[in-house]
ROMAR-764886 format. One record per residue (C-alpha): y, z negated, x negated. Coordinates in pm, whole numbers, padded with zeros to 5 digits, always signed. Each point is the difference from the previous one (the first is absolute). Layout:
<nodes>
YZX
...
</nodes>
This chain:
<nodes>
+01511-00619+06221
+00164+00254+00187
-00153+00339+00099
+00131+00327+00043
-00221+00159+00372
-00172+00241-00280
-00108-00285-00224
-00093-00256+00273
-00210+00293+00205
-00208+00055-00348
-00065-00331+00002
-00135-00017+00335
-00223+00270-00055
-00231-00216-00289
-00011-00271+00275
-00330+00242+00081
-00272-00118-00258
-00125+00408-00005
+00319+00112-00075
-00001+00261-00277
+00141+00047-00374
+00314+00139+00109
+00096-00246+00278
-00127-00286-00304
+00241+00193-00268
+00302+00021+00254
-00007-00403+00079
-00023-00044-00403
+00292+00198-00041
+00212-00205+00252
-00114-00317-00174
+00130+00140-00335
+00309+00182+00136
+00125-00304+00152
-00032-00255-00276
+00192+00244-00215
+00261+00069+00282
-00007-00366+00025
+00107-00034-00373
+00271+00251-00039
+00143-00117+00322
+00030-00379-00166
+00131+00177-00334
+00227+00267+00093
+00127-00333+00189
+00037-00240-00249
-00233-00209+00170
-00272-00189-00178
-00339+00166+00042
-00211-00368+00073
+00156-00032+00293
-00115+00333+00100
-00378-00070-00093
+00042-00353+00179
+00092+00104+00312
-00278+00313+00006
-00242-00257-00166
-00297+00079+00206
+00030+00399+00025
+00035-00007-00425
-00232-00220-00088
-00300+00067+00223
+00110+00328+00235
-00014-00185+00288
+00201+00166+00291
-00005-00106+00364
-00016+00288+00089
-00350+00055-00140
-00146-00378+00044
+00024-00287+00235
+00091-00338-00133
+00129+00083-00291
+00113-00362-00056
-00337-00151-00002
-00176+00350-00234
+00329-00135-00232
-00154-00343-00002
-00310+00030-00053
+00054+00193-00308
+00207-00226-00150
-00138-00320+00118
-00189-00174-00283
+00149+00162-00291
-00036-00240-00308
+00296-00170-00127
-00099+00081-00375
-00169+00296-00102
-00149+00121-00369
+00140+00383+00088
+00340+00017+00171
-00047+00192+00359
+00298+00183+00133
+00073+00178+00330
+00199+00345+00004
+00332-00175+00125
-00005-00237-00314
-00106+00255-00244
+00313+00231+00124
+00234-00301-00022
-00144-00057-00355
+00012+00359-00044
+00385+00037+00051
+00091-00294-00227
-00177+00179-00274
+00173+00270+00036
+00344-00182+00034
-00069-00216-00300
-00137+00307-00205
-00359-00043+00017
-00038+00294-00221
+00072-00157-00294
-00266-00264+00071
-00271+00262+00065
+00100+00124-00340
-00026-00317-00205
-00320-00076+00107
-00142+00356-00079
+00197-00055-00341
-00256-00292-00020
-00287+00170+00122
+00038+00254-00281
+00057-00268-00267
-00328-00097+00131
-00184+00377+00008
+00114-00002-00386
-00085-00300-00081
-00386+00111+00137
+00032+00288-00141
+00086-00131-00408
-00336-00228+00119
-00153+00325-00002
+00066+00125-00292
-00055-00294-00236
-00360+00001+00184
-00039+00380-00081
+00146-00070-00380
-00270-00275-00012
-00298+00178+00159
+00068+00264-00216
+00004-00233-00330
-00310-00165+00123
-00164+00373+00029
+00134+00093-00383
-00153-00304-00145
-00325+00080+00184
-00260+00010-00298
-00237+00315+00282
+00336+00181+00061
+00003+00118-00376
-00162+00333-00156
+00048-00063-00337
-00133-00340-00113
+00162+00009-00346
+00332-00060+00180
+00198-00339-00076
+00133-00210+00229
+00366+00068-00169
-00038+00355+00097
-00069-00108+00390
+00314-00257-00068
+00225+00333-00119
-00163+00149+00258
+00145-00231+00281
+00333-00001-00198
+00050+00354+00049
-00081-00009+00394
+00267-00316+00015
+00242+00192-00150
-00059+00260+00164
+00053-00131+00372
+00344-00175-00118
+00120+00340-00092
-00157+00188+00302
+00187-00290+00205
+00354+00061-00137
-00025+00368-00016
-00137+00013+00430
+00326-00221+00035
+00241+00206-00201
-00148+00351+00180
+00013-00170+00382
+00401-00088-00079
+00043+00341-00102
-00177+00128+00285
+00251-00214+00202
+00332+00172-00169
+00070-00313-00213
+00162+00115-00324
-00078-00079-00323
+00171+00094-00303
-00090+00244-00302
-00142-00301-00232
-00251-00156+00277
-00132+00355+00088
-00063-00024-00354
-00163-00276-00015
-00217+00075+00309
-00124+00314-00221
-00092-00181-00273
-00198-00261+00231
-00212+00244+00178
-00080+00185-00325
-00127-00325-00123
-00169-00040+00355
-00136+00306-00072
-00153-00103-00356
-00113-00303+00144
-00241+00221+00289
-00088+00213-00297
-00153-00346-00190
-00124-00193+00285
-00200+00273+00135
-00173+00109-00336
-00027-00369-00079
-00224+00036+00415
-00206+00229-00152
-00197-00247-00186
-00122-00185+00341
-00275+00147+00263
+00072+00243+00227
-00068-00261+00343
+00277-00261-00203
+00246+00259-00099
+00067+00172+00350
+00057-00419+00114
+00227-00073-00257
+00212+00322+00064
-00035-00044+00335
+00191-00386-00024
+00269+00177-00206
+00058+00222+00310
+00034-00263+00187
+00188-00204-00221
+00283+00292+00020
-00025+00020+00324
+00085-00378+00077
+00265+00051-00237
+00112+00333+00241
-00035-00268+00298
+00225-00322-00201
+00287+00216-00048
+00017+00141+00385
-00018-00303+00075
+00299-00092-00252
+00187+00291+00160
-00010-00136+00356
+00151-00336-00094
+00230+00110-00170
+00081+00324+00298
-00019-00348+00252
+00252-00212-00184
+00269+00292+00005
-00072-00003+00394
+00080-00358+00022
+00307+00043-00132
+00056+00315+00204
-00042-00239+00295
+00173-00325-00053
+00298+00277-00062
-00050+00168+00309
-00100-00380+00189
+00330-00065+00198
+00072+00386+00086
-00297+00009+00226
+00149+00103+00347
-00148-00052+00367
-00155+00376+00012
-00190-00064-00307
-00140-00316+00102
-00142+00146+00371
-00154+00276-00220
-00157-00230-00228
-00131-00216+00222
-00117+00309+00276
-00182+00129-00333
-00151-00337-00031
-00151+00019+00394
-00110+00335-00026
-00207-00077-00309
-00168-00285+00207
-00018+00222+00288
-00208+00265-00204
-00257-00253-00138
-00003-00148+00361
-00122+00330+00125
-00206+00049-00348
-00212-00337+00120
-00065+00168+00397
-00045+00388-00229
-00303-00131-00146
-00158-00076+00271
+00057+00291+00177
+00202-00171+00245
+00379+00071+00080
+00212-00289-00077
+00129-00182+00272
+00285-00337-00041
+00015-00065+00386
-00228-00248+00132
-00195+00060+00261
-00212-00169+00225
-00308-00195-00034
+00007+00107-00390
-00125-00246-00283
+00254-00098-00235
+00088-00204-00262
+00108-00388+00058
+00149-00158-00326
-00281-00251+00035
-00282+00258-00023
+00224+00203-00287
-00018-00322-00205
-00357-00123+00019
-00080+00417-00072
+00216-00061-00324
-00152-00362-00105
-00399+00128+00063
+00148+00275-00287
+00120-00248-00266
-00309-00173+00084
-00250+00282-00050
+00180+00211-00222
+00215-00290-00199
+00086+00225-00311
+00167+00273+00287
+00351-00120-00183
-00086-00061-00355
+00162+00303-00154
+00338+00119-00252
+00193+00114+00317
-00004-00365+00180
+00144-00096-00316
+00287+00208+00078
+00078+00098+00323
-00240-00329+00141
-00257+00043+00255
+00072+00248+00278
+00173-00082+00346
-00177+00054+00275
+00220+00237+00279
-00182-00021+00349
+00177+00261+00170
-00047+00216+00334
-00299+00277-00027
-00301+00057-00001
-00311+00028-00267
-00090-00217-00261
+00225-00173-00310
+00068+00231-00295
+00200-00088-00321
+00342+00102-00093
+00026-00024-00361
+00375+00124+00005
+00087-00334+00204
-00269-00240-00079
-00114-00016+00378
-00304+00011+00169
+00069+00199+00301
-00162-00183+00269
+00025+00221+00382
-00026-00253+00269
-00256+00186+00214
-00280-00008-00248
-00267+00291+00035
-00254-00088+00249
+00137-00407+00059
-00156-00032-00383
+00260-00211-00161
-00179-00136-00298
-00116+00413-00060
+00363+00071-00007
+00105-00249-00260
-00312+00032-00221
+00120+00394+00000
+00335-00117-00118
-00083-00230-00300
-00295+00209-00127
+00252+00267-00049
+00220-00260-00142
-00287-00106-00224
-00038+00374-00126
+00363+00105-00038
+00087-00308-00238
-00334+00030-00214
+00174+00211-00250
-00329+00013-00197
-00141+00116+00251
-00340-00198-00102
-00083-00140+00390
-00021+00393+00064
-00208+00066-00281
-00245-00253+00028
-00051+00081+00346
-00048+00337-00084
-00283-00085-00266
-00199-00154+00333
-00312+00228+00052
+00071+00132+00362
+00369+00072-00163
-00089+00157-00325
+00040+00365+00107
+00345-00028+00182
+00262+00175-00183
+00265+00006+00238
+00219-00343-00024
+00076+00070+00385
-00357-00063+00089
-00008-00298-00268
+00277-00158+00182
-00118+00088+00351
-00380-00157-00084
+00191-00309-00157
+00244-00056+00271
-00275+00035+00257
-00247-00259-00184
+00314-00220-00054
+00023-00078+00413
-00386-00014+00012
+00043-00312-00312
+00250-00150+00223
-00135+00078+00343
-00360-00054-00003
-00085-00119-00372
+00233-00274+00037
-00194-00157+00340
-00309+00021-00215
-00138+00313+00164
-00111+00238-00293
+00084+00320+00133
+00107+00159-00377
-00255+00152-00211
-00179-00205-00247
+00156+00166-00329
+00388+00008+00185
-00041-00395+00093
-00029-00065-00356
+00238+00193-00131
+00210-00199+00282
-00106-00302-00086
+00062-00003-00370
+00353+00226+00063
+00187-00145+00290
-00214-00296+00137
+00079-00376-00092
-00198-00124-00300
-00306-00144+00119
+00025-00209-00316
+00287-00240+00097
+00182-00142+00291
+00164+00145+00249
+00346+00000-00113
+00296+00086+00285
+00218+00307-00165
+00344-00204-00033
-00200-00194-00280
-00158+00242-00187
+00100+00040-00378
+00164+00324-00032
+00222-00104+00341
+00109-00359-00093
+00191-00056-00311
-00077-00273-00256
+00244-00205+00057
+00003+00030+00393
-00364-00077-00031
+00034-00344-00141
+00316-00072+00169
-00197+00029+00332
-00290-00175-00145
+00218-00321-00121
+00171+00010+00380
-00341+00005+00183
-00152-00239-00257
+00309-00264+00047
-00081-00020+00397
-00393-00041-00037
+00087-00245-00295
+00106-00220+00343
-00312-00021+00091
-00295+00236+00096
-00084-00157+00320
+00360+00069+00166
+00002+00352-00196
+00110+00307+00189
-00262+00264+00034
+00198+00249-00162
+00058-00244-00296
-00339-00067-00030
-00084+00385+00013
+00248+00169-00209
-00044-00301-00250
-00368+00071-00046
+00074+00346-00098
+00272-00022-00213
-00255-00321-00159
-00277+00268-00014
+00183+00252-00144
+00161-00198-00274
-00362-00136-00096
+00012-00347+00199
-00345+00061+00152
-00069-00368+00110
+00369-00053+00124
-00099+00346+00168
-00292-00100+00189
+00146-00390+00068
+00278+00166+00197
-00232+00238+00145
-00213-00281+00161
+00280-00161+00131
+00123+00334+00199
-00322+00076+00162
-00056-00403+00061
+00363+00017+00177
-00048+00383+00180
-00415+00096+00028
+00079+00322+00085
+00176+00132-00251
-00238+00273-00145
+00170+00101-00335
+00029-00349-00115
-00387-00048+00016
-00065+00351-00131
+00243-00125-00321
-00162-00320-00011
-00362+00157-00031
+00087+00186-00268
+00194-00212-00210
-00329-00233+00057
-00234+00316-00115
+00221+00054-00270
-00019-00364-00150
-00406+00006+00113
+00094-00282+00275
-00310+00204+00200
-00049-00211+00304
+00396-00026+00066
-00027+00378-00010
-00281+00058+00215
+00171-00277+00221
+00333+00182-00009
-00132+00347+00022
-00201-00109+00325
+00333-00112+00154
+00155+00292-00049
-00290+00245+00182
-00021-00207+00274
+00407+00077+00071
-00027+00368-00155
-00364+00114+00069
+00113+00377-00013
+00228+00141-00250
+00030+00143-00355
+00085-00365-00154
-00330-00171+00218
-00173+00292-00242
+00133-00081-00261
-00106-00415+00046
-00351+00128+00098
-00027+00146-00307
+00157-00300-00223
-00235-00257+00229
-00270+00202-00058
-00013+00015-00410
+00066-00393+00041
-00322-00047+00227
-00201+00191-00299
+00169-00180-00327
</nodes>
């Protein structure tokens, strides 16, 4: 990358390690200027932007700069030496994601990004009709209460009439909050359905006018409840048709766009994709911001970074200690996020415009496994649209008075790294209520096998499921005793988890016959042997496994199982 004597003297001056904010801010700003100077050079030129971000590989991708840091060949390789061929969460570096980034917008990723929020919404309405046929029903279950009534003359076929008049009632409420929010819009409707629309809400009217005299026979307590799920009944309905609205405002701007598709010129594409980098570049400086750190993309030396081998095995301990992190509607949708490890400082954060986790390569103070943990509990809290991992954590006792859902997320987030930090070597550093909650919320089930997160249920289709299982079952069908490990491992879980317990534990036996050390297999085979009350072959297995994993959340959790054998 070429300098300018301005931009290559402001990054001499960080080469200090007590340099201040400013001389930080002013390096940052050449790293951002000239990947964007880079860009409109290649575009204004007609020449493709990958060659660009290949040649200035190293300065994009990590901010490495010679003038900054010696050997910046081997700093290059040793962060990308190791990286795993196959990963469960795609990892991309800035030059890829910008490559990526200007297809998109070539290709009209626009109209992608609005499809799948078309979906999403089907989805928030489909949740949201889910609610009210619960509300309809808790509020029939509460009218056919025999305590909720006054007067104990009353017949069930009044309650029935009752119930009739409160059905009717939301249909017409339903229509008429439809018919207002398109005339709200400027939609015109002629002289006979204004009509119409009169005549339904004085019928709505008569309809209130019945139901709540027909309330009047219930107790006070039961009354305010059932008028209170009729509130929210109407408001859901409020919500559905929003919702209705923004499909149908989405659709007319994909047709907007495939019109406007091949008219895109050169200028428009720089500013869309500049736009793009200078939304990164604010959540960059975001991640460094809460630290109360200035954000800083050049490299510099002696720092701790990031290697794609240590970003990984971060990642994995997460789908191993937190294996639900990904069950939710959006992964349905948009999939599970992309991790961007990109030049800065601080810890990961989550875009939810993009799907990324935002991971800086200079994690805050050399912690990389604090940095991602940051990133995919605020992943974890962003897609729980029910927002019940927030409020049961708030019902803990040392919890119960905040009321600010910035300290909620700040006490969660910081518990999170402690889970994966410390809990997860065994060291119980979390208070005895918050482990708990932990355990039962994000941990593994202590009441099955450990499962890797490629397999589980709600990530590997039915029919991929027993595709793979017929595949690996075809090669061990050869013969067990020239069986691949991974055969023999994958096969015993698949076996386990579609209810082939003995098959299970035969293959199991074979693995750790074959490999001695392989801790997981023994932890599965003691407690598929627990589970079908083979004791000793548990205690034997479980014994095995402490001896190669004295100290760590799992050896806890064998203690424990070997433990209530010992007593039975």
């Amino acid at each position: 990358m070429e300098f300018s004597k301005q931009e290559a003297a402001a990054l001499l001056a960080i080469k200090d390690k007590s340099a201040d904010s400013t001389k930080l801010r002013d390096a940052g700003t050449v790293y951002w200027d000239a990947i964007e100077r880079g860009i409109g050079d290649c575009l204004r030129n007609k020449i493709d932007i990958t060659s660009f971000c290949s040649r200035e590989r190293d300065f994009i991708d990590f901010g490495i700069c010679t003038h900054i840091v010696d050997l910046p060949v081997e700093i290059k390789k040793k962060i990308l030496d190791n990286s795993p061929k196959d990963s469960f969460i795609a990892v991309l570096c800035f030059s890829e994601w910008i490559s990526q980034l200007y297809s998109k917008i070539v290709q009209g990723d626009k109209k992608e990004l609005l499809e799948k929020e078309i979906s999403f919404t089907i989805i928030q309405i489909s949740r949201t009709e889910k609610e009210i046929m619960e509300l309809q029903q808790q509020r029939k279950d509460l009218l056919f209460t025999e305590q909720t009534i006054s007067t104990a003359t009353r017949q069930t076929t009044d309650r029935q009439s009752g119930l009739e008049l409160m059905e009717q009632y939301d249909a017409l409420l339903r229509q008429n909050l439809k018919f207002k929010k398109a005339v709200s819009k400027g939609t015109f409707f002629s002289v006979v359905d204004k009509r119409k629309h009169c005549e339904r809400e004085n019928t709505q009217s008569v309809l209130k006018g019945k139901s709540d005299a027909f309330l009047e026979s219930y107790q006070p307590k039961e009354r305010a409840a059932i008028k209170t799920m009729c509130a929210q009944i109407a408001d859901d309905f409020g919500t559905i048709i929003d919702y209705e609205d923004a499909i149908l405002k989405m659709q007319a701007d994909i047709g907007e766009l495939i019109k406007k598709k091949e008219s895109i010129s050169p200028i428009e594409t720089e500013a869309r994709v500049k736009q793009e980098i200078d939304y990164i570049h604010d959540l960059v400086k975001l991640a460094a911001k809460r630290l109360h750190m200035e954000s800083c993309p050049i490299m510099r030396p002696d720092e701790g970074f990031f290697t794609m081998a240590c970003l990984h095995d971060c990642i994995n301990r997460i789908l191993e200690f937190d294996p639900r992190v990904f069950h939710n509607d959006r992964v349905a949708i948009f999939g599970r996020p992309t991790v961007l490890l990109i030049p800065g400082n601080g810890n990961a954060l989550y875009d939810w415009k993009n799907n990324l986790i935002i991971v800086p390569i200079l994690p805050y103070g050399g912690n990389c496994m604090a940095s991602i943990a940051t990133g995919l509990i605020e992943y974890r809290i962003d897609t729980d649209e029910d927002k019940r991992l927030t409020s049961s954590y708030n019902q803990l006792p040392q919890h119960a008075t905040i009321r600010s859902i910035f300290q909620l997320r700040a006490n969660l987030t910081k518990d999170y790294i402690t889970w994966m930090v410390s809990e997860f070597k065994g060291y119980k550093n979390l208070a005895k209520e918050v482990r708990k909650w932990f355990e039962h919320e994000i941990a593994p089930s202590k009441n099955d096998i450990y499962i890797p997160s490629e397999f589980h249920p709600f990530v590997m289709p039915a029919e991929e499921f027993s595709r793979t299982l017929d595949s690996c079952e075809a090669r061990l069908s050869q013969g067990l005793p020239t069986a691949g490990e991974n055969d023999l491992w994958v096969g015993s879980i698949l076996h386990y988890m579609r209810g082939n317990f003995e098959r299970s534990i035969e293959l199991l036996k074979t693995l750790v016959a074959k490999n001695s050390k392989h801790e997981r297999a023994y932890y599965n085979l003691g407690y598929i042997c627990m589970k079908l009350m083979y004791k000793q072959d548990a205690l034997h297995a479980f014994s095995e496994y402490t001896k190669l994993n004295p100290q760590s959340w799992y050896s806890g959790v064998v203690m424990e199982h070997a433990r209530k054998l010992s007593i039975s």
